[in-house]
Backbone of each chain as nested JSON, in Angstrom:
{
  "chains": [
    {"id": "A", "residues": [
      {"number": 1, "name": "UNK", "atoms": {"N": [-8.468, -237.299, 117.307], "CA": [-7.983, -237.297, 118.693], "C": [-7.916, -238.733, 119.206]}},
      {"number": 2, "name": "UNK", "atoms": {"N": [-6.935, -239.066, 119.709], "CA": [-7.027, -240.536, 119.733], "C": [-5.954, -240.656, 121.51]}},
      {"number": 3, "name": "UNK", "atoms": {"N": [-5.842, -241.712, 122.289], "CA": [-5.536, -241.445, 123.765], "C": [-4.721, -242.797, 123.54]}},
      {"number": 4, "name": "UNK", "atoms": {"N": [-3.277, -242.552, 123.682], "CA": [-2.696, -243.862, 123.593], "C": [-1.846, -243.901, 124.656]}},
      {"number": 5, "name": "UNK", "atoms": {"N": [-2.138, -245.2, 125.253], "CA": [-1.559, -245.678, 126.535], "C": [-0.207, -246.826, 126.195]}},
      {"number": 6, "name": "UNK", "atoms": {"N": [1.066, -246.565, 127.159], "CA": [1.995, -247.04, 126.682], "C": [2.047, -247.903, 128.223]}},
      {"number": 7, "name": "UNK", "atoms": {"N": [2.055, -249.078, 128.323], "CA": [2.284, -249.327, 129.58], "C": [3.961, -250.209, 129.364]}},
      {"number": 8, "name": "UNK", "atoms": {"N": [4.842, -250.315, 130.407], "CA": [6.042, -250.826, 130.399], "C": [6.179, -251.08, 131.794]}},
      {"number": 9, "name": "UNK", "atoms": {"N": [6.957, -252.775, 131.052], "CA": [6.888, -253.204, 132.568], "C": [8.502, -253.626, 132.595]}},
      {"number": 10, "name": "UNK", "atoms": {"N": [9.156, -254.564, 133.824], "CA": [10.371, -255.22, 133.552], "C": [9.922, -256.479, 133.094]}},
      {"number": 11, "name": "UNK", "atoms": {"N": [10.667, -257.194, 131.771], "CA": [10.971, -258.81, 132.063], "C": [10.651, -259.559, 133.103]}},
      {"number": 12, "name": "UNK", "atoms": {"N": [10.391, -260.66, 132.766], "CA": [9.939, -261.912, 134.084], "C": [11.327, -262.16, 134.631]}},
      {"number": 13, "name": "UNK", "atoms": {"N": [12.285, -262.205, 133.935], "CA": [13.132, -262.386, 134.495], "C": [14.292, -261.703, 134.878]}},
      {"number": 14, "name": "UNK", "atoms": {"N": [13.818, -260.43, 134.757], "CA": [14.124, -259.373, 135.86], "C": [13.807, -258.898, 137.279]}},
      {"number": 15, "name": "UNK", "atoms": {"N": [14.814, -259.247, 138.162], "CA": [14.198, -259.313, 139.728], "C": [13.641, -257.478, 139.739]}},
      {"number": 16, "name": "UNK", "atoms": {"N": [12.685, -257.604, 140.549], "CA": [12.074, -256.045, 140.692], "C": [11.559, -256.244, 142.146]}},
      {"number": 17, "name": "UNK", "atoms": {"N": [12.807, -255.39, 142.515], "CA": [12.802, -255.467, 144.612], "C": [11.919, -254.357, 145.092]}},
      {"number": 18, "name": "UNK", "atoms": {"N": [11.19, -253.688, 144.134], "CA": [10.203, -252.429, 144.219], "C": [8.569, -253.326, 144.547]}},
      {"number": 19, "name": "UNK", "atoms": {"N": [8.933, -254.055, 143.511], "CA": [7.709, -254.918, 143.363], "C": [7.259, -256.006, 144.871]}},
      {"number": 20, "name": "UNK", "atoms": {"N": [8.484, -256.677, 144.784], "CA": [8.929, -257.401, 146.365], "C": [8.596, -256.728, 147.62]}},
      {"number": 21, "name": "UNK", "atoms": {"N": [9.158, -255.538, 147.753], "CA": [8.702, -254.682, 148.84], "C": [7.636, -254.237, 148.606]}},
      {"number": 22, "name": "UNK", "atoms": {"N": [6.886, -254.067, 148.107], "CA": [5.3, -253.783, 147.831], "C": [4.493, -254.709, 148.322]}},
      {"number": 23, "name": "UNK", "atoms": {"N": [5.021, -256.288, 147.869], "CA": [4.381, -257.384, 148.021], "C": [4.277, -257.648, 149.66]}},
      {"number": 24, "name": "UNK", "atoms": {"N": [5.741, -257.227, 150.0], "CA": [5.607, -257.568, 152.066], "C": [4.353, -256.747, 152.249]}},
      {"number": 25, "name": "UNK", "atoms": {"N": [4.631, -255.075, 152.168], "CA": [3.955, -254.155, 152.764], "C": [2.888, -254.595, 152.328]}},
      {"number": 26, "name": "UNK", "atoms": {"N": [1.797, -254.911, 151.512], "CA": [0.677, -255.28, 151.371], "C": [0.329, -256.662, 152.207]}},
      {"number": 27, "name": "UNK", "atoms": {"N": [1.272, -257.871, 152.233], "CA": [0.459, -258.905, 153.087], "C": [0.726, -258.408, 154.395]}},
      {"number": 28, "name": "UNK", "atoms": {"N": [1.557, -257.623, 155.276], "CA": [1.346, -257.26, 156.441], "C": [0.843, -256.145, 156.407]}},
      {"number": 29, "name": "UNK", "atoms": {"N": [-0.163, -255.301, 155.851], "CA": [-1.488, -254.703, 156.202], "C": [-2.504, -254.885, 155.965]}},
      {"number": 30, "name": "UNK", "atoms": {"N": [-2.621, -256.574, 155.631], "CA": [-4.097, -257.452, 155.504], "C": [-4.648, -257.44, 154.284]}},
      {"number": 31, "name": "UNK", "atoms": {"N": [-3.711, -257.689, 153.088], "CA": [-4.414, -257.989, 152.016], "C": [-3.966, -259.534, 151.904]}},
      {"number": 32, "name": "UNK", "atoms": {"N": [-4.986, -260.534, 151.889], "CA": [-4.309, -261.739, 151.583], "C": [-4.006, -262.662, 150.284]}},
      {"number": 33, "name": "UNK", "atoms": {"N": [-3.516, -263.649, 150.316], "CA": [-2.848, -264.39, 149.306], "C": [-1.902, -263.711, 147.909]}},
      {"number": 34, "name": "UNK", "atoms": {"N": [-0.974, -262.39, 148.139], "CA": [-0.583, -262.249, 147.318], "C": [0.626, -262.626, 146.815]}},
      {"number": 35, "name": "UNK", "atoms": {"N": [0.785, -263.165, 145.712], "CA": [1.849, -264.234, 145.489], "C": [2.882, -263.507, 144.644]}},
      {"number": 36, "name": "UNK", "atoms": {"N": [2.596, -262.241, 143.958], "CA": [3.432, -261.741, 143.261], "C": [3.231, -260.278, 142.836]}},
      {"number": 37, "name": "UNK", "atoms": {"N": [4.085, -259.288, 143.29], "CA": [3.82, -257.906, 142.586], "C": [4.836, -257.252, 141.712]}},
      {"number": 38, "name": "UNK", "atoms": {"N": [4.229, -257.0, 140.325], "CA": [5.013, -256.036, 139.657], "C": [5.344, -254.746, 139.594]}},
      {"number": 39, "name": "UNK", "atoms": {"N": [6.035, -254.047, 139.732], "CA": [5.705, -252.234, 139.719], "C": [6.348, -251.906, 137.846]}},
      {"number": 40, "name": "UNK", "atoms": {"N": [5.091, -251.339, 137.366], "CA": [5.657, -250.611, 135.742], "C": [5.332, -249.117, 136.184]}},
      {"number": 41, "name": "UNK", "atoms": {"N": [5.426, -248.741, 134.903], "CA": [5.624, -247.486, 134.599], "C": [4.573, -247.181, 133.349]}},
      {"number": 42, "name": "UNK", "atoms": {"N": [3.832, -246.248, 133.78], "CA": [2.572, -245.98, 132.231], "C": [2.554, -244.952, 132.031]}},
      {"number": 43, "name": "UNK", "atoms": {"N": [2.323, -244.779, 130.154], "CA": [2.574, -243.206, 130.179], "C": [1.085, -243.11, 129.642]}},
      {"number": 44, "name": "UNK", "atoms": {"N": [0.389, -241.649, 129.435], "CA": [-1.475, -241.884, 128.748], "C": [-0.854, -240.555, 127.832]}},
      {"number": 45, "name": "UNK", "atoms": {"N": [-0.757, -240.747, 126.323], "CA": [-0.502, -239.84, 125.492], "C": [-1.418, -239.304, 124.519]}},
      {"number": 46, "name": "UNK", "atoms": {"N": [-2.063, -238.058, 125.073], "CA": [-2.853, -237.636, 124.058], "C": [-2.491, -237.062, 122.533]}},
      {"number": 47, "name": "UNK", "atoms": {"N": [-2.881, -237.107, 121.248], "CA": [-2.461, -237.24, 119.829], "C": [-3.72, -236.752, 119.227]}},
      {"number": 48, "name": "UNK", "atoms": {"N": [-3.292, -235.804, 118.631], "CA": [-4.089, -235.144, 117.606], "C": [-3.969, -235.314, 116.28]}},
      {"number": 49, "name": "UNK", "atoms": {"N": [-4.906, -235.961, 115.911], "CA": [-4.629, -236.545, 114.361], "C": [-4.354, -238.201, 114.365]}},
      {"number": 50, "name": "UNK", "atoms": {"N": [-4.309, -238.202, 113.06], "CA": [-4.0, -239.564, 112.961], "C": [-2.687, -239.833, 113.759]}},
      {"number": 51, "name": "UNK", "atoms": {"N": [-2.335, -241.676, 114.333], "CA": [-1.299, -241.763, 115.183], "C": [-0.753, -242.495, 114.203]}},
      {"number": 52, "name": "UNK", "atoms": {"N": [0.917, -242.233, 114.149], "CA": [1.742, -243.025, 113.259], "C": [1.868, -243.961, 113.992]}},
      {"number": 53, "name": "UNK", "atoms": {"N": [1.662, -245.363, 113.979], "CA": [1.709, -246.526, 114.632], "C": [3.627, -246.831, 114.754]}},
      {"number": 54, "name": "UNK", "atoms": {"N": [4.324, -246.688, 113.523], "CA": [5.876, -247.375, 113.146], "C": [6.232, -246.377, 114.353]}},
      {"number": 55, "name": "UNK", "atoms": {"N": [6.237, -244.826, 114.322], "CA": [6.539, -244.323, 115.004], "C": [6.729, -244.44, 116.22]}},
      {"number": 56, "name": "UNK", "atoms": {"N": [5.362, -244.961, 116.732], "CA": [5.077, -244.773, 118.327], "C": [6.117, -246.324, 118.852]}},
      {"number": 57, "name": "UNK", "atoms": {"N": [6.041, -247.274, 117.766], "CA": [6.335, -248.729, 118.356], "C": [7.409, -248.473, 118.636]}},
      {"number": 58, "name": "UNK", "atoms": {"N": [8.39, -247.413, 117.518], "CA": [9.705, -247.451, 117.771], "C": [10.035, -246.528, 119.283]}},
      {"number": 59, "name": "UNK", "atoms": {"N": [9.242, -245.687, 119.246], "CA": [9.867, -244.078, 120.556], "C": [9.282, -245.553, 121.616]}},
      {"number": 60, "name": "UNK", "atoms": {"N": [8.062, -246.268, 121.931], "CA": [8.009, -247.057, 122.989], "C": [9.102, -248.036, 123.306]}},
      {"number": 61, "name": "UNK", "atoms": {"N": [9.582, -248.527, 122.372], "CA": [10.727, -249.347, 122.496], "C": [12.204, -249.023, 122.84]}},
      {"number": 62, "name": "UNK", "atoms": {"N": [12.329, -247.563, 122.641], "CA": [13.565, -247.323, 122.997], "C": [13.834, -246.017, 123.682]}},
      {"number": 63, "name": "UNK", "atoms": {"N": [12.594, -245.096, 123.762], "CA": [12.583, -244.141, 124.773], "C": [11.835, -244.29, 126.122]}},
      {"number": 64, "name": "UNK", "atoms": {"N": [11.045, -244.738, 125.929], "CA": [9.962, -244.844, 126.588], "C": [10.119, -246.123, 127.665]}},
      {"number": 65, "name": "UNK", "atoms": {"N": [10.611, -247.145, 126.8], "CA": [11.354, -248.56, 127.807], "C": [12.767, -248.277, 127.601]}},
      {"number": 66, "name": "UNK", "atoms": {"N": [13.665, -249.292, 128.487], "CA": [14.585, -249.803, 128.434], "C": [14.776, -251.202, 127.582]}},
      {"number": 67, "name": "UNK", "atoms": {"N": [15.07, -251.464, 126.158], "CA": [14.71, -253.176, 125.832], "C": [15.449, -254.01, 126.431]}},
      {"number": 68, "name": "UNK", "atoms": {"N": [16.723, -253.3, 127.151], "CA": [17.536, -254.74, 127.611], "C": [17.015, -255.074, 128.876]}},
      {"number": 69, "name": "UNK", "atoms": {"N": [15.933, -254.496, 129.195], "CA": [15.607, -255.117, 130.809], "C": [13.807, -255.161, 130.472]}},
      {"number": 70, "name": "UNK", "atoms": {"N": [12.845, -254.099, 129.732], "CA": [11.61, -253.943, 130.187], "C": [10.78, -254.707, 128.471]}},
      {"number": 71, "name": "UNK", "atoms": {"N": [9.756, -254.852, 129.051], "CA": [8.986, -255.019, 127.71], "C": [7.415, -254.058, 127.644]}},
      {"number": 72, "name": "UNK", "atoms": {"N": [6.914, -253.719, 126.178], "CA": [6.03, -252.453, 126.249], "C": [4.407, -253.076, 125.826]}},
      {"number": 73, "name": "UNK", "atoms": {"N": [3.833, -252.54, 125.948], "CA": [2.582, -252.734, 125.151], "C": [1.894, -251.348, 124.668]}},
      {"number": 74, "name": "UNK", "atoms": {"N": [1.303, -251.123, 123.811], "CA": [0.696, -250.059, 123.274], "C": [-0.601, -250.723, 123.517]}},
      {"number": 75, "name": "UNK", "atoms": {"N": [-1.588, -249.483, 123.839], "CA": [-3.358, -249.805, 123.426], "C": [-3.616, -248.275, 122.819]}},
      {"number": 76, "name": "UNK", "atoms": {"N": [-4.231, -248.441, 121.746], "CA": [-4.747, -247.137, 121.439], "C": [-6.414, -246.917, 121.612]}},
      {"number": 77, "name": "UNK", "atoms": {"N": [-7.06, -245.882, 121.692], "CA": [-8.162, -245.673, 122.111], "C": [-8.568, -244.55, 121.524]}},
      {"number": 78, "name": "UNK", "atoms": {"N": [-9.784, -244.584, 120.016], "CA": [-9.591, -243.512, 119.136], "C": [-10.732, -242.453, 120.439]}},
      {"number": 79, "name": "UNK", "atoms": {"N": [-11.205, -241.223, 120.449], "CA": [-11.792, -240.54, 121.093], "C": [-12.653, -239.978, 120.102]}}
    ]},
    {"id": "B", "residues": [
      {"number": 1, "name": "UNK", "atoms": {"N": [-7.579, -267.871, 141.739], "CA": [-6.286, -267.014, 140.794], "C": [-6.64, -265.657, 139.952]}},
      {"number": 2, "name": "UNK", "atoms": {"N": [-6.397, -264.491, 140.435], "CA": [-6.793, -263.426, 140.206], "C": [-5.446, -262.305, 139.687]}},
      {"number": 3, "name": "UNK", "atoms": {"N": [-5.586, -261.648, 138.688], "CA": [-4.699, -260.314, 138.426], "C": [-5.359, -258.817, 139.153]}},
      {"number": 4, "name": "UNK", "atoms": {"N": [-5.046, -258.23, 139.34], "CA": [-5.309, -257.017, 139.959], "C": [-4.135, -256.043, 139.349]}},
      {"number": 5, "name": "UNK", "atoms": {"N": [-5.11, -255.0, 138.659], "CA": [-3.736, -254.114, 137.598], "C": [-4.042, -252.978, 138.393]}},
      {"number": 6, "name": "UNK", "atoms": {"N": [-3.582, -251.853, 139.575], "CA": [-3.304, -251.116, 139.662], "C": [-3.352, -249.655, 139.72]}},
      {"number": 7, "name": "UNK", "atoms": {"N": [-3.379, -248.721, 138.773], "CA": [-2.99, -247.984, 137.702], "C": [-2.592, -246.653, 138.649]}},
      {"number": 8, "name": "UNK", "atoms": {"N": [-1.69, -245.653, 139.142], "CA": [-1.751, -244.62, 139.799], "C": [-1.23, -243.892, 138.52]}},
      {"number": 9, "name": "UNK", "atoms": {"N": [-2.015, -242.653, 138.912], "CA": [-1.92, -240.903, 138.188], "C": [-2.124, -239.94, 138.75]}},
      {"number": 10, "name": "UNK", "atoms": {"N": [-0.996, -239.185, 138.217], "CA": [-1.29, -237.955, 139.257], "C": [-2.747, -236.869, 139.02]}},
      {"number": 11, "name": "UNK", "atoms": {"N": [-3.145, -236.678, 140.126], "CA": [-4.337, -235.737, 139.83], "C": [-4.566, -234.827, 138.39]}},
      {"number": 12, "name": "UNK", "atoms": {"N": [-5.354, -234.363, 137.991], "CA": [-5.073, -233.632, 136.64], "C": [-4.256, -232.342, 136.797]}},
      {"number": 13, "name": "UNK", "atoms": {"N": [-4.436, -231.669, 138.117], "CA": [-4.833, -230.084, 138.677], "C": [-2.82, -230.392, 138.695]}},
      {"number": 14, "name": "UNK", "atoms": {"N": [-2.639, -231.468, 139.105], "CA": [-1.085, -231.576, 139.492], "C": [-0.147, -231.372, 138.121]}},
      {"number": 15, "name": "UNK", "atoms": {"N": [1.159, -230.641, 138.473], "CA": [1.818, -230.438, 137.204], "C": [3.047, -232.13, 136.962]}},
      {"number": 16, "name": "UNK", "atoms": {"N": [2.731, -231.981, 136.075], "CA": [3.888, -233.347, 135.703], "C": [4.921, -232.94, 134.708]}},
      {"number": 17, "name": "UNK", "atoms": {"N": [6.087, -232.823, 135.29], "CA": [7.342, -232.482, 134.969], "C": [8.069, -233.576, 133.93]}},
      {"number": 18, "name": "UNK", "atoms": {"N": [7.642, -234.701, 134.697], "CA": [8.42, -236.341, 133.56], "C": [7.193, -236.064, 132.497]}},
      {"number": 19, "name": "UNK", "atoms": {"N": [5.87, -235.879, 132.661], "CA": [5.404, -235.906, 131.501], "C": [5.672, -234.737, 130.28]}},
      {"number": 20, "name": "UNK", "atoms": {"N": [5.9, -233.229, 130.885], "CA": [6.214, -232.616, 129.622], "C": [7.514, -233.206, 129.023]}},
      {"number": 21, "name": "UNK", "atoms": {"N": [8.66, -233.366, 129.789], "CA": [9.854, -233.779, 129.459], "C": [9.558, -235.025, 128.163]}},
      {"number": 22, "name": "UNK", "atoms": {"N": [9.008, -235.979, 128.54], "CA": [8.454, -236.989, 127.619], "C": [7.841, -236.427, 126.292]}},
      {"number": 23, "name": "UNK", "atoms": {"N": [6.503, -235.308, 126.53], "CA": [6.07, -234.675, 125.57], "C": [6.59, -234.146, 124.438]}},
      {"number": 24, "name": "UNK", "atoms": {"N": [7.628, -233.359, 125.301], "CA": [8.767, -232.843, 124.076], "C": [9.846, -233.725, 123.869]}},
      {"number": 25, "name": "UNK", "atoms": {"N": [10.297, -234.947, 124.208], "CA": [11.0, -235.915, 123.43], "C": [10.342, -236.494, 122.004]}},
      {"number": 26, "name": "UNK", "atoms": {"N": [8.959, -236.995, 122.483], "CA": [8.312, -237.595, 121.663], "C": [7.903, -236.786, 120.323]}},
      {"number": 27, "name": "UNK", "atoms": {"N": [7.776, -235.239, 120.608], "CA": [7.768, -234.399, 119.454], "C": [8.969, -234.072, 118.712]}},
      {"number": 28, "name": "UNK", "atoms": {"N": [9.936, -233.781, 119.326], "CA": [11.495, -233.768, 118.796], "C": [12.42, -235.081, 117.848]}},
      {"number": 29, "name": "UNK", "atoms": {"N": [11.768, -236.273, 118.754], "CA": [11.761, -237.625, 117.875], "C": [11.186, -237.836, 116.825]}},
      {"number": 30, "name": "UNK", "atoms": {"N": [9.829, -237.249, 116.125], "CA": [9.731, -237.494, 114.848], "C": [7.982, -238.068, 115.147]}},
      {"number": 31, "name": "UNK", "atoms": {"N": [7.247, -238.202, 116.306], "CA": [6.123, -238.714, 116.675], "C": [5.226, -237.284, 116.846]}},
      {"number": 32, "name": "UNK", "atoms": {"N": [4.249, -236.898, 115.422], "CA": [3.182, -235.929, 115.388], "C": [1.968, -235.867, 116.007]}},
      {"number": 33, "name": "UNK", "atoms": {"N": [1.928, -234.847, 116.42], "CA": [0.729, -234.332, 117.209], "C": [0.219, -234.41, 118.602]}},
      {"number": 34, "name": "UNK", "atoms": {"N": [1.673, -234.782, 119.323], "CA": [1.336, -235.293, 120.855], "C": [0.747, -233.885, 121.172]}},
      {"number": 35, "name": "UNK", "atoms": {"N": [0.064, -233.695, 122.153], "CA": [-0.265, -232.812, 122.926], "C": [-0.826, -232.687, 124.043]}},
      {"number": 36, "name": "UNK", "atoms": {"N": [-0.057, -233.922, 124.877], "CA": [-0.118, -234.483, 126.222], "C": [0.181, -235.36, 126.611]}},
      {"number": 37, "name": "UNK", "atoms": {"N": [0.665, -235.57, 127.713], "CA": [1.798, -236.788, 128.009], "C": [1.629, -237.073, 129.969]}},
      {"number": 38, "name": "UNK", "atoms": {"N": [1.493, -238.073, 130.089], "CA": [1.002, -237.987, 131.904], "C": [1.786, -239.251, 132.093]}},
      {"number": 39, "name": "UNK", "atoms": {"N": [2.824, -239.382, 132.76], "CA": [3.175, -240.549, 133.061], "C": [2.963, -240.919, 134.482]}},
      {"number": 40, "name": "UNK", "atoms": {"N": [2.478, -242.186, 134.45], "CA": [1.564, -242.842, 135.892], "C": [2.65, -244.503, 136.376]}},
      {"number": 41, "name": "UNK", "atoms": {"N": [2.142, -244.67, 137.668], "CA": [2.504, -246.048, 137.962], "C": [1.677, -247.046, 137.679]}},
      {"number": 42, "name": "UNK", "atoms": {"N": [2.137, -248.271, 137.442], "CA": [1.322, -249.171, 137.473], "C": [1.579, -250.729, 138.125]}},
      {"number": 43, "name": "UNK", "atoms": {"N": [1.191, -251.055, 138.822], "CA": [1.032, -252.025, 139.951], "C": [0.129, -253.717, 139.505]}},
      {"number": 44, "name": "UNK", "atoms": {"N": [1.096, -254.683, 138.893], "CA": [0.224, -255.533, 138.715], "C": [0.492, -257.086, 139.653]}},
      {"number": 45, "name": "UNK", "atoms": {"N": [-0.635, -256.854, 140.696], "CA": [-0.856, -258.11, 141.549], "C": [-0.956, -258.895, 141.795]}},
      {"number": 46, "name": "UNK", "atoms": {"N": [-0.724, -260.711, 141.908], "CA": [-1.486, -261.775, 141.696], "C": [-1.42, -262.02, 142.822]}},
      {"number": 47, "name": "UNK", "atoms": {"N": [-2.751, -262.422, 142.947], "CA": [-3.668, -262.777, 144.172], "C": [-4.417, -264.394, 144.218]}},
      {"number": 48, "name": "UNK", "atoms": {"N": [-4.078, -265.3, 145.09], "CA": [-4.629, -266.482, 145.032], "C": [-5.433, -266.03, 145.841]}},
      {"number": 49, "name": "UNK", "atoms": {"N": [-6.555, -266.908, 145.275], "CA": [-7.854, -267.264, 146.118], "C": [-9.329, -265.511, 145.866]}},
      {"number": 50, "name": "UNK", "atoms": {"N": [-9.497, -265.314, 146.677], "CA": [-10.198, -264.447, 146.715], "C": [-10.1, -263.163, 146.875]}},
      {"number": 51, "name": "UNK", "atoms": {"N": [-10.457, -261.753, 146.361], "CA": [-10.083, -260.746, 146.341], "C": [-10.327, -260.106, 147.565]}},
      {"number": 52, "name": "UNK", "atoms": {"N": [-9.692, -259.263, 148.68], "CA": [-10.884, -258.584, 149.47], "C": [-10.836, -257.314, 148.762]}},
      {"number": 53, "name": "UNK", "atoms": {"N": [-12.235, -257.116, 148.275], "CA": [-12.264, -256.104, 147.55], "C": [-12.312, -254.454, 148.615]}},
      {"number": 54, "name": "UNK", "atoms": {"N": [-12.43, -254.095, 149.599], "CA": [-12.689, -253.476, 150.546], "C": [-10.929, -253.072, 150.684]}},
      {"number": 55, "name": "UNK", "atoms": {"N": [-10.341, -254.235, 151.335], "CA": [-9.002, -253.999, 151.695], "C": [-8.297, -253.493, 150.543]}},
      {"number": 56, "name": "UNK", "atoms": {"N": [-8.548, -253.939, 149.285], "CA": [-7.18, -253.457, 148.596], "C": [-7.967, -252.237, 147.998]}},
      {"number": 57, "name": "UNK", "atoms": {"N": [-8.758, -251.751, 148.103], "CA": [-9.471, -250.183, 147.563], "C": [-8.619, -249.548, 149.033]}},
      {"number": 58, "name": "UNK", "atoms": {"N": [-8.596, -249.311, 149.711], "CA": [-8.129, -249.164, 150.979], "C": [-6.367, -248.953, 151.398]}},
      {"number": 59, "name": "UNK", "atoms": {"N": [-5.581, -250.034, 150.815], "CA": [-4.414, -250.047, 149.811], "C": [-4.16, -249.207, 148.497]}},
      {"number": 60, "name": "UNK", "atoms": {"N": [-5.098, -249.438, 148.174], "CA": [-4.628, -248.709, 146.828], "C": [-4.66, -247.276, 146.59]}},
      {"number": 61, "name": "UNK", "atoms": {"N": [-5.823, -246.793, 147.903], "CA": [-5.629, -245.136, 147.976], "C": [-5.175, -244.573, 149.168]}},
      {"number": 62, "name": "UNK", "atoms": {"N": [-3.98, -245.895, 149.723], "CA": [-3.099, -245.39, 150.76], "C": [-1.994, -245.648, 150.774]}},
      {"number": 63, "name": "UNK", "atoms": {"N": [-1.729, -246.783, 150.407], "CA": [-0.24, -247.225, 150.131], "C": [0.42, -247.278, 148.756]}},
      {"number": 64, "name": "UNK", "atoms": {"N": [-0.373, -247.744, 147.602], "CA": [0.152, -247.499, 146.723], "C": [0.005, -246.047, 145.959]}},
      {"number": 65, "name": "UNK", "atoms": {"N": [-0.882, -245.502, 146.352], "CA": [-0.934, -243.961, 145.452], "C": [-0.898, -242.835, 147.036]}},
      {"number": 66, "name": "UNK", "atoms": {"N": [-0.122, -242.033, 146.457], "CA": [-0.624, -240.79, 147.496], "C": [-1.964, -239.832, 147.412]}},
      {"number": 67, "name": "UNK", "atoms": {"N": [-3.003, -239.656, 148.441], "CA": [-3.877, -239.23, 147.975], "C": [-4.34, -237.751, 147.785]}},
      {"number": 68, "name": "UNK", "atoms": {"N": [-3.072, -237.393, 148.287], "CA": [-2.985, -236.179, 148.185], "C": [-2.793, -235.346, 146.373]}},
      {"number": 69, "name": "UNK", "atoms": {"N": [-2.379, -236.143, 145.744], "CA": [-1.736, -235.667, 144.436], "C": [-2.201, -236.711, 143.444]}},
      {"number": 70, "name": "UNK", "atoms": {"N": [-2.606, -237.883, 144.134], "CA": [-2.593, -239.008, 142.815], "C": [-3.971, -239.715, 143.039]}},
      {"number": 71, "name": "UNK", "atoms": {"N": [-4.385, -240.292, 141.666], "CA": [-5.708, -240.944, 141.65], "C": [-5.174, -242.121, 141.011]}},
      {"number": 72, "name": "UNK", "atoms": {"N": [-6.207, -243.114, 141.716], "CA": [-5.945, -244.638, 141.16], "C": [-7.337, -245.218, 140.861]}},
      {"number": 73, "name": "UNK", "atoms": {"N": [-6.645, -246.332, 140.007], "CA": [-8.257, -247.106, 139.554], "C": [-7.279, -248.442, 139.43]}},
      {"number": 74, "name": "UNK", "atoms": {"N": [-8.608, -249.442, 139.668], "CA": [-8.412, -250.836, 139.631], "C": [-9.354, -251.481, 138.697]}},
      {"number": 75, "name": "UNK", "atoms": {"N": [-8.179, -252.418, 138.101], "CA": [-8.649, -253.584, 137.328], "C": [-8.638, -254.838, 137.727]}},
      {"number": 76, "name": "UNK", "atoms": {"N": [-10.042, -255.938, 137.631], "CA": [-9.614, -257.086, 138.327], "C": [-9.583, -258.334, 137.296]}},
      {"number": 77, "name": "UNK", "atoms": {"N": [-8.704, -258.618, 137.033], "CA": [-9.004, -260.223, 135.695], "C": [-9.008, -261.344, 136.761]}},
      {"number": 78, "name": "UNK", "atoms": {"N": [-9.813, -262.311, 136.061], "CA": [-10.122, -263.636, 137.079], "C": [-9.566, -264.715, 136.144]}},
      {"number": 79, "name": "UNK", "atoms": {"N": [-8.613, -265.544, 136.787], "CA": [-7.752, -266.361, 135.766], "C": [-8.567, -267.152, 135.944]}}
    ]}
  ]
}
């Protein structure tokens, strides 16, 4: 049993106006000095059995993200 | 210089529709033994200077997650 977390975010150099508007609404309700917010997307996939690693890199890379705009990270976490 | 990661999920009790949808991609794609799939937001912050740790717990289970349906947890890295 193993718990694998896919987190995906956009590129740095992808503007993310989700992220921007997050960033206002937080310094005008008193959180201070924040200089930059990202918004991703995470998926938490539970797996029974051994995890095919080739597998997962590939479904994260092209189902799971977008590659022409986002980039992914895998963490796995055996249970 | 501080990161602050975020993480919103929906309650467990809550049904997640993008996550079965995902579930059964990832099984149909050729990736064995999923047998759960939760897809969450994730929110990553940079914060100069000092955290208020009070305010953004406060934020984070009002503005960025709904608390009605979703649970959040925070991570803090100190650059």
């Amino acid at each position: 049993m193993a718990r694998v977390i896919v987190d995906v975010s956009l590129k740095p150099e992808i503007l993310d106006p989700q992220g921007r508007a997050v960033q206002g609404a937080l310094g005008r309700l008193g959180l201070a000095g924040v200089t930059d917010v990202r918004q991703g997307k995470q998926f938490v996939i539970e797996i029974d059995g051994t995890v095919d690693r080739a597998k997962l890199e590939e479904l994260a890379g092209n189902l799971l993200s977008n590659p022409v705009i986002e980039n992914y990270s895998i963490t796995i976490e055996q249970a």
